[in-house]
Structure formats: structure tokens, C-alpha cells
C-alpha positions as CSV (number, residue, x, y, z in Angstrom):
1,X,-50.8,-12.5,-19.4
2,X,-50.6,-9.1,-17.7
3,X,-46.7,-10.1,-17.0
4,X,-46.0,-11.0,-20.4
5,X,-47.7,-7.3,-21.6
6,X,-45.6,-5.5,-19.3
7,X,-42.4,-7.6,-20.2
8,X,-43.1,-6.9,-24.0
9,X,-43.5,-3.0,-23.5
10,X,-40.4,-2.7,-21.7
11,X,-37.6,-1.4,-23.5
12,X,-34.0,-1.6,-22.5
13,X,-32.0,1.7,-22.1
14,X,-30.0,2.6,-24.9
15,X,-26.8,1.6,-22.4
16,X,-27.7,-1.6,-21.4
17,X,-26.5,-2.9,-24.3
18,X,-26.0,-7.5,-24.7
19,X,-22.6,-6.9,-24.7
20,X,-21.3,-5.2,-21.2
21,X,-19.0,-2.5,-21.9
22,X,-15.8,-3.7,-20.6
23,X,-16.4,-7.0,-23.0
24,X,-16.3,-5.1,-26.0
25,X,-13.4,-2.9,-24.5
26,X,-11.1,-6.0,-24.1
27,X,-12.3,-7.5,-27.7
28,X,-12.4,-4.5,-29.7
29,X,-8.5,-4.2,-28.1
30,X,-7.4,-7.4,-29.1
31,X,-3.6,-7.6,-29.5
32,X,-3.0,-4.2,-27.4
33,X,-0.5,-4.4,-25.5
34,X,-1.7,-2.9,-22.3
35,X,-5.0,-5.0,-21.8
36,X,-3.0,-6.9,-18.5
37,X,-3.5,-3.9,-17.0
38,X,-7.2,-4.6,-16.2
39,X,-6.6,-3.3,-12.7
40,X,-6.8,-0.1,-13.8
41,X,-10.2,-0.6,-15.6
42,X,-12.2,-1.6,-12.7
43,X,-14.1,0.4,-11.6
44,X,-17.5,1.2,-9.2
45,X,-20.3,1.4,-11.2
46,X,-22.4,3.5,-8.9
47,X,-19.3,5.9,-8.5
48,X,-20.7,9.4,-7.6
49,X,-19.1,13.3,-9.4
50,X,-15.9,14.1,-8.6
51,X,-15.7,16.8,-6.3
52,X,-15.5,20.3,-7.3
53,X,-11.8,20.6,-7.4
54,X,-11.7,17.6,-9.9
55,X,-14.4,17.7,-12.1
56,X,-14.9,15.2,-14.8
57,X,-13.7,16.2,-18.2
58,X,-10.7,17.5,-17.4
59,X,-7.5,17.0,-19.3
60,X,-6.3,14.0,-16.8
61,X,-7.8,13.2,-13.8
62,X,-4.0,12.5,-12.5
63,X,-2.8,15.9,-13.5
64,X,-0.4,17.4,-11.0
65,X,-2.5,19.0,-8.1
66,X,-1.4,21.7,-5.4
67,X,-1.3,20.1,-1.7
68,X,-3.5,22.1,0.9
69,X,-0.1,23.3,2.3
70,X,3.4,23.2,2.1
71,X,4.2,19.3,1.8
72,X,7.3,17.6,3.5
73,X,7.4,14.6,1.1
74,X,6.4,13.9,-2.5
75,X,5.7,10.3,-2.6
76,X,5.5,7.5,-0.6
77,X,7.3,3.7,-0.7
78,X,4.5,1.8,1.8
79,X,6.9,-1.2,2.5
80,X,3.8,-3.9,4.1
81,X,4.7,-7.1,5.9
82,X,1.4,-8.8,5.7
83,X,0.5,-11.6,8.6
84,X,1.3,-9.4,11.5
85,X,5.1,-8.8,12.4
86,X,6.4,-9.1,15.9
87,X,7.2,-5.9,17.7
88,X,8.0,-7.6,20.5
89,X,10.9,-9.3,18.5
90,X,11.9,-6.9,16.3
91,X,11.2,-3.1,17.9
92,X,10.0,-3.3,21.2
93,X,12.1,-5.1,23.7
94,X,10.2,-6.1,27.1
95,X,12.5,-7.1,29.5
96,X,9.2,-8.3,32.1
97,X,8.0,-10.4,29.5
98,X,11.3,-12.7,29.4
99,X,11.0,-12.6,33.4
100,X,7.3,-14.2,33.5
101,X,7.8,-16.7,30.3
102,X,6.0,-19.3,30.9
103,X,3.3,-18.0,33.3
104,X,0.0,-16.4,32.5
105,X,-1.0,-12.8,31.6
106,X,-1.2,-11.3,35.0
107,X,-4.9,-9.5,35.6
108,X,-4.1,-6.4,35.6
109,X,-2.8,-6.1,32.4
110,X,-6.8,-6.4,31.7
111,X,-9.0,-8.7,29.7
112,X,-7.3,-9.7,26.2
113,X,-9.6,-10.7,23.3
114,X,-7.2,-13.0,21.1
115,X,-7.8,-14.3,17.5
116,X,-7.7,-17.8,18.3
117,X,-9.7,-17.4,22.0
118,X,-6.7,-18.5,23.5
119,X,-7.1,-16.4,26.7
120,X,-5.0,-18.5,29.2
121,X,-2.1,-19.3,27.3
122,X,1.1,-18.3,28.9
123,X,3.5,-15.6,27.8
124,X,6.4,-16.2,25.1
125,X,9.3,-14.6,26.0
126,X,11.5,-13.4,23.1
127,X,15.2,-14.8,22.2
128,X,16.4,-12.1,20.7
129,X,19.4,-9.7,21.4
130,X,19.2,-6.2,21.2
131,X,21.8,-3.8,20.2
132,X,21.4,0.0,20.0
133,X,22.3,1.8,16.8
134,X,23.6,5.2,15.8
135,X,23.8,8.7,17.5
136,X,19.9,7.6,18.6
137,X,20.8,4.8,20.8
138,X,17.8,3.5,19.2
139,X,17.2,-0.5,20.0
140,X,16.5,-3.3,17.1
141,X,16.5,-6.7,17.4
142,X,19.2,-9.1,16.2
143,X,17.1,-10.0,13.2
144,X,17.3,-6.7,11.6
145,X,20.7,-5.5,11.6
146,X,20.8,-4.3,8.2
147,X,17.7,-1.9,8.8
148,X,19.9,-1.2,12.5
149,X,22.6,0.9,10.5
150,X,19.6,3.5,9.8
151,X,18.2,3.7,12.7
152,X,19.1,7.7,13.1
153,X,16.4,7.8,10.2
154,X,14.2,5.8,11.3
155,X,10.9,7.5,13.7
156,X,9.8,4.0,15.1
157,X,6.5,4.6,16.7
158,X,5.5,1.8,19.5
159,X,2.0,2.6,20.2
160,X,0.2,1.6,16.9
161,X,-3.4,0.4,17.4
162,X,-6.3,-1.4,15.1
163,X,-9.7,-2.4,15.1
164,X,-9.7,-5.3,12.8
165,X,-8.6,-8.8,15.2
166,X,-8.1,-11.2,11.8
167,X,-6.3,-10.8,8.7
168,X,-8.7,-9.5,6.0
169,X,-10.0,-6.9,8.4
170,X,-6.9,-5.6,9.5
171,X,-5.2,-5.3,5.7
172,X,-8.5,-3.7,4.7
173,X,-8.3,-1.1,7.6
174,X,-4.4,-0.5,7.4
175,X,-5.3,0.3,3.6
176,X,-8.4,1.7,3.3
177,X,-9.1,3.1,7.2
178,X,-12.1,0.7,7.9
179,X,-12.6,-3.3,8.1
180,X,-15.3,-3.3,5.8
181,X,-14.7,-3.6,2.1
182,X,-15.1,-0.6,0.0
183,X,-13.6,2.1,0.7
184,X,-10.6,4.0,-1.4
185,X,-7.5,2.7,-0.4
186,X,-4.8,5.3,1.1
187,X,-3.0,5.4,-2.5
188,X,-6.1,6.1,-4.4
189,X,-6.7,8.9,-1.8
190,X,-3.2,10.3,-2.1
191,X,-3.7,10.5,-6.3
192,X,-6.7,11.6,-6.3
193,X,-6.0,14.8,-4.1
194,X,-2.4,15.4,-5.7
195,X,-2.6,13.3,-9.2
196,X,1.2,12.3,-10.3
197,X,4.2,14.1,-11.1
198,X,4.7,11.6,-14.5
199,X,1.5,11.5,-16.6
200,X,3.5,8.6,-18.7
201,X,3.5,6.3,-15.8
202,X,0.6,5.7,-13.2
203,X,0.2,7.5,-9.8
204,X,-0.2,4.3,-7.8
205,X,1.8,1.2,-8.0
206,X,1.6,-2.1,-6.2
207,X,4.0,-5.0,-5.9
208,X,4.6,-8.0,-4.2
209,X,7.1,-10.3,-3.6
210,X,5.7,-13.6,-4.7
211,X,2.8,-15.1,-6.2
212,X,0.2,-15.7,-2.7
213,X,-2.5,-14.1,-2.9
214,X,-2.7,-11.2,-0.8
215,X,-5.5,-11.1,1.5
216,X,-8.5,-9.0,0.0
217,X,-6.4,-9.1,-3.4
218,X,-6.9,-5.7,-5.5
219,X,-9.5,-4.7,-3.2
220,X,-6.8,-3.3,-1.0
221,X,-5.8,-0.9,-3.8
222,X,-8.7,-0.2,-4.9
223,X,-10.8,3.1,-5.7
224,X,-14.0,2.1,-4.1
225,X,-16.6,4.8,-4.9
226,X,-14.2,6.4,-6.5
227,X,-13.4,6.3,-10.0
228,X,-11.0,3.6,-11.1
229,X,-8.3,5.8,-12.8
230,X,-7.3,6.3,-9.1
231,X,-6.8,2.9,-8.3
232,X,-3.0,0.7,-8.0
233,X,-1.6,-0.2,-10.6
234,X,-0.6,-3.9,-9.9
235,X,3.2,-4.8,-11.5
236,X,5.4,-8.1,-10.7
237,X,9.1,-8.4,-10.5
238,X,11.2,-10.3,-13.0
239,X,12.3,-10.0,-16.6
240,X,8.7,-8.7,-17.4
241,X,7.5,-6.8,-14.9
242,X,4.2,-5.4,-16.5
243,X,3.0,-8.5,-19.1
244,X,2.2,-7.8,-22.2
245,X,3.1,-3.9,-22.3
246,X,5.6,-4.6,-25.3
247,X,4.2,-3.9,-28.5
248,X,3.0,-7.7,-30.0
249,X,5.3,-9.2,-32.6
250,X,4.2,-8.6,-36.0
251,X,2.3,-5.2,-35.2
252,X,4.0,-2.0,-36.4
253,X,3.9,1.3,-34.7
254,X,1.6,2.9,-37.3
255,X,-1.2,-0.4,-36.4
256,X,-0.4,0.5,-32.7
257,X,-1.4,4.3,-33.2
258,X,-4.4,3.1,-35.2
259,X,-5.6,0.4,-32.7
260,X,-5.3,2.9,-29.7
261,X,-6.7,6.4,-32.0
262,X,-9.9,3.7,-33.1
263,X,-10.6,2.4,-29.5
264,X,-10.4,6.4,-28.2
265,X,-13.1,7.4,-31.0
266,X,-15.2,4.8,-29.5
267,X,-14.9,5.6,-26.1
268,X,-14.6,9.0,-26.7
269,X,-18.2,8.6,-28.5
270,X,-19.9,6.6,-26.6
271,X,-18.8,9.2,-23.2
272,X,-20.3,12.0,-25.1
273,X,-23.6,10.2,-25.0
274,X,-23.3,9.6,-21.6
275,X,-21.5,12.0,-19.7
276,X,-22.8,10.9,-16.0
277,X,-20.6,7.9,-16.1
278,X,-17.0,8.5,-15.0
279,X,-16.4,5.1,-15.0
280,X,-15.8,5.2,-18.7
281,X,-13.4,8.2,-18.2
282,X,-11.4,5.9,-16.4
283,X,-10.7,3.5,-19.0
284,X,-10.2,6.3,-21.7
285,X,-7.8,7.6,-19.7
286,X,-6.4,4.4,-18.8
287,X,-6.0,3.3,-22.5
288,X,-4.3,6.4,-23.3
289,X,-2.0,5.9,-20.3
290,X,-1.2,2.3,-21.0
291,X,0.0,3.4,-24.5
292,X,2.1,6.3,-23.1
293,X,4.0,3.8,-20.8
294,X,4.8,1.5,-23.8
295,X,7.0,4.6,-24.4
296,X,8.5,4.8,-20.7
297,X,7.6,2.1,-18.6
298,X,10.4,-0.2,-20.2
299,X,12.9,1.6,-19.3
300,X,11.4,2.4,-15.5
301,X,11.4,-1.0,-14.4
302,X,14.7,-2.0,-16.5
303,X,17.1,-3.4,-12.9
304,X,19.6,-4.1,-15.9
305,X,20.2,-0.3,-16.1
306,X,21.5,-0.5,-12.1
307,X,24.9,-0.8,-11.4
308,X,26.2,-4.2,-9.8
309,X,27.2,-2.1,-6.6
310,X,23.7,-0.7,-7.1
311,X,21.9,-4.4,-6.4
312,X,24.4,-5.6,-4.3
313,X,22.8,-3.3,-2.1
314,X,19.6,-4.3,-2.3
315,X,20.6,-7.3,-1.9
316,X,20.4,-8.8,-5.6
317,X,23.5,-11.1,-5.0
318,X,22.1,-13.3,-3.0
319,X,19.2,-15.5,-3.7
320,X,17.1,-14.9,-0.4
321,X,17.4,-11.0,-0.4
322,X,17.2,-11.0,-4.5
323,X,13.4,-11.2,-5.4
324,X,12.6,-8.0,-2.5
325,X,15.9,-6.2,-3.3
326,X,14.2,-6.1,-6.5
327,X,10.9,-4.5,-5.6
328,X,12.8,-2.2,-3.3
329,X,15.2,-1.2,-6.2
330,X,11.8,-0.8,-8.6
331,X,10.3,1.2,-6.3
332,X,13.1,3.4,-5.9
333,X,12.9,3.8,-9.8
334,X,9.8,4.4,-10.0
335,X,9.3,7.3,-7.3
336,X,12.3,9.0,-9.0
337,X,10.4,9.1,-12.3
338,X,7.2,11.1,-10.4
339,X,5.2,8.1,-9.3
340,X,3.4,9.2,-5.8
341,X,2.3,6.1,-4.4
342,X,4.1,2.9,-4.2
343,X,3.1,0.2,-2.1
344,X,5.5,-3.0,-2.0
345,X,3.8,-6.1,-0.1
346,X,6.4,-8.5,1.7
347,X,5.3,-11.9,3.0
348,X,2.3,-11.9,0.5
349,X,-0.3,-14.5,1.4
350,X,0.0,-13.3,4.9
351,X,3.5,-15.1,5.4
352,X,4.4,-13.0,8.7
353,X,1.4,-14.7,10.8
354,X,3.5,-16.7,12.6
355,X,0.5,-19.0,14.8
356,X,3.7,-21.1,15.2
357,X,7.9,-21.7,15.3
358,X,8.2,-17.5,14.8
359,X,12.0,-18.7,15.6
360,X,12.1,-20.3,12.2
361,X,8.9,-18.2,10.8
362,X,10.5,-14.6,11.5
363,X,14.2,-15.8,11.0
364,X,13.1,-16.5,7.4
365,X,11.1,-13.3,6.5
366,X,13.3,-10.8,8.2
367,X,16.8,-12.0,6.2
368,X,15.0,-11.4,3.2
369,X,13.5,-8.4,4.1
370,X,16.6,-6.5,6.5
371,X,19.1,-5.9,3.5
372,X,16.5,-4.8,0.7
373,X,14.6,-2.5,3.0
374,X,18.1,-1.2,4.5
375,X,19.4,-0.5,0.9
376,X,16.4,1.0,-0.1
377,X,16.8,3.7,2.7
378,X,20.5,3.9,1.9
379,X,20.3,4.2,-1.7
380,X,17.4,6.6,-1.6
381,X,19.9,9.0,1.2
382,X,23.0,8.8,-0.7
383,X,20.9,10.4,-3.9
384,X,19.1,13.1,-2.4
385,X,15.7,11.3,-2.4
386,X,15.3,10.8,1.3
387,X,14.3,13.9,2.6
388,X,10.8,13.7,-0.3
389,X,9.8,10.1,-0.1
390,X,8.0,9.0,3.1
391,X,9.0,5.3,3.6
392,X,6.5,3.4,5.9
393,X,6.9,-0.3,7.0
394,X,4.4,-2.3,8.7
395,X,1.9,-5.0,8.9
396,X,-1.7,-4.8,9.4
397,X,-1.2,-5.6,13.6
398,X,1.7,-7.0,15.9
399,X,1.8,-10.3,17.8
400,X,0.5,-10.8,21.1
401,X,2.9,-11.8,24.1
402,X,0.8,-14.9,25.1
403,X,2.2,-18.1,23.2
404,X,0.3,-19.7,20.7
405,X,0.9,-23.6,20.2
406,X,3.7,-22.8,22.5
407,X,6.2,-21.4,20.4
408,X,3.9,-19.0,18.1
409,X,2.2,-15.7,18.7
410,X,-1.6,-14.9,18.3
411,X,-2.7,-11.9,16.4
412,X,-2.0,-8.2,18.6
413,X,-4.3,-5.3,17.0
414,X,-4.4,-3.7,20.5
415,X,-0.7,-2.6,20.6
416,X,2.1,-3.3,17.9
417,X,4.5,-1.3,15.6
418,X,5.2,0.6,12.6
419,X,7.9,3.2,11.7
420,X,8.7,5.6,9.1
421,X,11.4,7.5,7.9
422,X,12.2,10.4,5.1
423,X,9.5,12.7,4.0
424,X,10.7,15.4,6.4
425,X,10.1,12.5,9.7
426,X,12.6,13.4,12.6
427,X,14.8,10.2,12.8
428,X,16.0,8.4,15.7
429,X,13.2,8.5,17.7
430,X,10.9,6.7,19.3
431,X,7.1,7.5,19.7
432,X,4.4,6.1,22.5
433,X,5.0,2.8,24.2
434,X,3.0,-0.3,24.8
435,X,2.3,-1.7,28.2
436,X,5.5,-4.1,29.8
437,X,4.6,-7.1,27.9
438,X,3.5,-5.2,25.0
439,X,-0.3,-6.2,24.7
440,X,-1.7,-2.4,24.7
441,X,-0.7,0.8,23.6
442,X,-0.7,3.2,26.9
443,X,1.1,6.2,25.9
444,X,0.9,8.9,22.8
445,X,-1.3,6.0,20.9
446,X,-2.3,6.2,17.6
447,X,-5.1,4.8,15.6
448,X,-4.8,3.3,11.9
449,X,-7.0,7.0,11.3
450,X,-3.9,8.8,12.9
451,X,-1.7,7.5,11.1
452,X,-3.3,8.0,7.6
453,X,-4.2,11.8,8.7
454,X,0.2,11.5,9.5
455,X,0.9,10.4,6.3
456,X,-1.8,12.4,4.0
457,X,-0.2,15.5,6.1
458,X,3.5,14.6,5.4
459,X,2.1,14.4,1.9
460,X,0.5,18.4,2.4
461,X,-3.2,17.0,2.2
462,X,-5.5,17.8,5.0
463,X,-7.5,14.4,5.8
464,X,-10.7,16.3,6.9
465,X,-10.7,18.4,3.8
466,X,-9.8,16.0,1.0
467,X,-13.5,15.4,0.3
468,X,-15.2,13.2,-1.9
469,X,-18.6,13.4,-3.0
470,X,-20.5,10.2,-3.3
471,X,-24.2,10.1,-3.5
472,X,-24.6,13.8,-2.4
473,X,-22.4,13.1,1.0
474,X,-18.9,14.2,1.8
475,X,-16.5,11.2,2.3
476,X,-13.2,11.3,3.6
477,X,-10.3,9.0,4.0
478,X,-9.9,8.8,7.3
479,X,-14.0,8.9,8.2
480,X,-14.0,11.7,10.1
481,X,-11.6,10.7,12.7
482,X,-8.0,11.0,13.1
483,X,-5.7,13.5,13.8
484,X,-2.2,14.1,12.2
485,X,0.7,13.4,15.0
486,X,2.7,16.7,14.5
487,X,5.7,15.9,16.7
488,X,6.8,12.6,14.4
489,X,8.2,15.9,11.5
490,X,11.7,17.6,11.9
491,X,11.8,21.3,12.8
């Protein structure tokens, strides 16, 4: 009796209302043109204020910020192979490793901890041929020739190092800094502390080059704790890259105006009686923003626009370089139109893990990667782009030197590879080393928090003081750790 009393005098707040928010959102928008972009409307309900420098309220929360210092690049073209690529067969040749194929990992290259628990398989030695390329002398693998011809651009750093051992921890980390769900990812950090240079398109895009499911999905661009205006922006290749943004048939541009001006007065109202939750700034600001790229966006992602040499260069001719030349080409678009972050995923559904035949597993992947991500670099030299967008290619770890069903390789956080290039990066070089087999990183190594605090410093953002507040305590993207590796910049 007592439980029913107190269940009769409770009285719901006035905001937990039957119908959840983002219900009424997506039927009260019915036939807008933007609702597919539901990734931006996401968003963490417990999300704390934004810190002082971007407080709530403010005309856009993507508005054009000043970097904590001079910044060598603008944006940033995060090119990821997911699964794990070799960098024993692609960047890091290890001439001992052919010499004891077939025997096991000698003892004092210390304990390994493998994915699989395959501790006494024997070592895989490499097929490939090596040539080195440009002025640098810089060595790539066979499989990469395309990506070869840049190589005095490229700063190809050897001694790369993770914490995460499977898949969905090591994309989490390589994105957001930790293997636990969460977090911001690195995109969401990088427009929340500088906003965008387009307010018609978003700050952070992500792509990928075919319909697997990445591992994590959107949680890998995600805001986290933050609010979810700073989160990816997921758009697809093809004759319709972002669904549904065209204006439905039959609807006029003065039914348009009204559908978006009567959602804002409801959104706009309903904020005013709440002001604590910046969640529902988000998706104001993300309506508005959808409607403002009906105007632009088009014409952004339009490939048509490109000349035939243009795609030829990416690749576009061909039908196993086509669908990444295409991404490549798009992203090139887009970071010339002001968008900061783009992040294009290659191999989605983890396609790089190659547990077995990497002969026929890498072969595969890298000729339809090589010529899109060399054309990219190209493309982006020959127009005076280079020198302000960072280009980053990597996976989320390497491959180990032990053979894995005897022609595959098991998971390598320990020591693996990554490069970058543009952004004012010194190219033709070569930073740290791994061990010679290539299981650890010995010299000048840098941890997933190194490189972020790299990359956020290219970008002119100090990791330890791009500070969000969340539940009264200062978080950062790299966690407190990290430090930026000076000597990868020119000058």
C-alpha cells in the first residue's frame, strides 16, 4: 500500500516527457532532407559545460577558433587501414628475419604476448623486394610503388607502439587515446579546440570504403562526454554520397524554410527552458547545419566536377583503385572547402588482419590503396595544399614476425608503423626503429598518446591544455600523457 502512495505522489519532471526528445525531433522533421545525418545528433546525455573558452550559447560551437600557437597544418586527411597492416612488409625491411624463417623467436628478443597465444610459432620471413625512392633513399616495399614516388614527403616513423592486443581495443585507442569506450575521438578533439573554417559544411567527416562494419562503428568518431556537434560526420562514396540531403520531390523551397524555421522555434523553445542540457544545442545546431549544406554540400562531394586526368590519378579508371580513389579525391575536396578533420577508413571490417595468406591478403589491399593514397599526396602538392594538410596513414597495430597458420601474421601492438606527411612534417625521413625482426620498438618510441600530442601540435593545439570539463574534472585528449615529437616538423 505504502508503495503504491509513494508511486501516486511522484510526479515526473517536466522533461521526461512519453515521447523521448530525439523521437519527436525525427517525426516532427518528417520529409527533411537532412534527418540521415543522425550521427550528428547523438549525443551523451550526461555531457558536462563546455569549458570556459567555449561556452554554450554561443553563435556556433564550430566557429573558427585561434590555435594555442602558431599551427603548421590546417586540417588533417587520417587515411586508416583497419586490421593491422604489415610493417614488416610494407616499411620496415628486416633482413635477420628472412635469415631465421622458419625457426623460432630467439629468447632474447624477450617474452611476446600474441593475440592468438601462439607463442612458439616460427618466424615468417617476408617476400617482398625493396627499392629505395627519391633524394631520401627512403626504402618501400614492392607493394607500394605508387606511394614510393613520394617518399621525399613522406616522415615514416618505425617505432609506433599500443596498448590495445585485439581489434576493438586498438581502433578505440588509435582514435580516441584509450581501449575503453568513451572517450572523444581525436576529430572531435581537433573541432572542438579549433571549430571549422566552413560553417556550411561539418568540421569532421568520416568515410569508408565499403559497406563492413567498422569495428566499434560510430563510436570511433564519436564525442563521448562531449557534446555531439563535435562528433564525425559519417558520408559514403557513390552517386549519393550524403542520402537524403537533396531537398524531397514535391517540397518547395519556401516548405523547406518553413519545415526547418518551425523545428528551430521548437528547439529553440524548449532550450530556453532548459539551458543545462547542451545536448539539445547540438541538434539545433545540427539542423541548421544540415540545411546549410543542402546549399553546399552537393557541389563538395560532386567527383563529376574533376577532370578525367584529375581521377585517373586517383585511380578512378580502374575498377580496384576506383571506389578509394574516390574517398581520396572527396577528401581532397572537402579539406579545400575548410573542413578540419577527415578521416577515410580503408579495409573497413578490419580487412587488413591478415591471420592468414597476407601474400594474397596484402597483395589485394595495397593495389587498391597505393595509387589513391599516392594521388592524393600528389594532387594535394601540385595545388599548394600540401604544406597545410597533415596526411596520416595507419592501422590500429602492425603484424608480428612469428607466422600465424603458417603463412599469416598475428596481431603486433608492441612495435609497427605509421607515417605522415604535409602539415609542415620534414619528409624523407625515417623515425625510431623496431628490434631486427621487428617485434618491439627500441629506439625514439612513440606511444598512440605521442602521437596524438604530434598531431594536435602540427595542428597548433597543446594536448595538456585543450581541457574539457566533465563533471567538475579536467579531461584531456591524450589523458595526461604524451608528449609532442618535435623533431618529425621542418625547420
Amino acid at each position: 500500500m505504502r508503495d503504491a502512495e509513494t508511486k501516486a505522489n511522484i510526479r515526473i519532471p517536466h522533461h521526461e516527457r512519453p515521447q523521448s526528445r530525439r523521437e519527436f525531433l525525427l517525426r516532427s522533421g518528417a520529409g527533411f532532407g537532412a534527418l540521415p545525418l543522425i550521427d550528428l545528433l547523438r549525443a551523451s546525455s550526461s555531457a558536462g559545460p563546455v569549458g570556459p573558452k567555449h561556452e554554450p550559447g554561443a553563435v556556433s560551437a564550430l566557429s573558427r577558433k585561434p590555435p594555442h600557437f602558431a599551427a603548421k597544418a590546417k586540417s588533417v586527411i587520417f587515411l586508416f587501414m583497419e586490421g593491422g597492416p604489415s610493417h614488416l612488409d610494407l616499411f620496415d625491411p628486416k633482413p635477420l628475419l628472412n635469415e631465421l624463417a622458419g625457426q623460432p623467436l630467439p629468447k632474447s628478443f624477450g617474452e611476446v604476448i600474441t593475440a592468438m597465444g601462439e607463442y612458439g610459432a616460427p618466424l615468417l620471413g617476408s617476400r617482398r623486394r625493396w627499392k629505395k625512392y627519391g633524394q631520401s633513399g627512403l626504402p618501400v616495399s614492392d607493394w607500394l610503388p605508387h606511394i614510393g614516388e613520394c617518399a621525399d614527403d613522406l616522415a615514416v616513423i618505425r617505432s609506433c607502439w599500443a596498448d590495445g592486443i585485439n581489434h576493438s581495443a586498438g581502433v578505440c585507442q588509435m582514435n580516441t587515446g584509450s581501449i575503453l569506450g568513451g572517450r572523444p575521438s581525436l576529430g572531435s578533439w581537433v573541432s572542438y579546440g579549433l571549430g571549422t573554417e566552413n560553417q556550411n559544411l561539418p568540421a569532421f567527416v568520416v568515410m569508408q570504403d565499403r559497406q563492413g562494419s567498422v569495428v566499434n562503428g560510430p563510436r570511433n568518431w564519436g564525442a563521448g562526454f562531449m557534446p555531439a556537434v563535435y562528433q564525425g560526420t559519417r558520408i559514403q562514396g557513390g552517386a549519393e554520397p550524403i542520402p537524403y540531403l537533396n531537398t524531397p520531390r514535391g517540397v518547395t523551397e519556401a516548405e523547406q524554410h518553413g519545415k526547418v524555421d518551425f523545428l528551430n522555434q521548437l528547439n529553440h523553445q524548449y532550450a530556453s527552458e532548459h539551458p543545462g542540457q547542451t545536448e539539445l544545442e547540438a541538434r539545433i545546431a545540427s539542423y541548421e547545419l544540415a540545411f546549410r549544406m543542402q546549399a553546399e554540400s552537393p557541389e563538395s562531394v560532386d567527383l563529376a566536377r574533376e577532370s578525367a586526368a584529375t581521377k585517373a590519378l586517383y585511380g578512378m579508371d580502374r575498377p580496384e583503385t576506383a571506389p578509394f580513389g574516390g574517398l581520396c579525391l572527396m577528401a581532397r575536396r572537402l579539406v579545400e572547402r575548410g573542413v578540419r578533420f577527415v578521416q577515410l577508413y580503408h579495409g573497413a571490417g578490419s580487412e587488413w588482419d591478415a591471420h592468414a595468406r597476407i601474400e594474397k591478403n596484402h597483395a589485394e589491399l595495397c593495389l587498391s590503396m597505393d595509387k589513391p593514397v599516392a594521388g592524393l599526396l600528389k594532387d594535394l602538392k601540385s595545388r599548394g595544399l600540401l604544406d597545410e594538410t597533415l596526411v596520416i596513414w595507419g592501422g590500429e597495430f602492425g603484424r608480428s614476425p612469428m607466422s600465424e597458420k603458417g603463412d599469416g601474421r598475428d596481431h603486433n601492438p608492441t612495435g609497427f608503423t605509421m607515417w605522415m606527411a604535409g602539415g609542415g612534417v620534414k619528409g624523407g625521413q625515417v623515425i625510431g626503429e623496431t628490434d631486427e625482426v621487428g617485434l618491439h620498438a627500441v629506439r625514439d618510441k612513440l606511444h598512440i598518446h605521442d602521437l596524438h600530442a604530434t598531431i594536435l601540435s602540427l595542428m597548433g593545439l597543446d594536448h595538456m591544455g585543450l581541457v574539457f570539463k566533465y563533471k567538475g574534472r579536467p579531461e584531456r585528449p591524450t589523458l595526461n600523457e604524451g608528449e609532442a615529437y618535435k623533431k618529425i616538423v621542418t625547420g
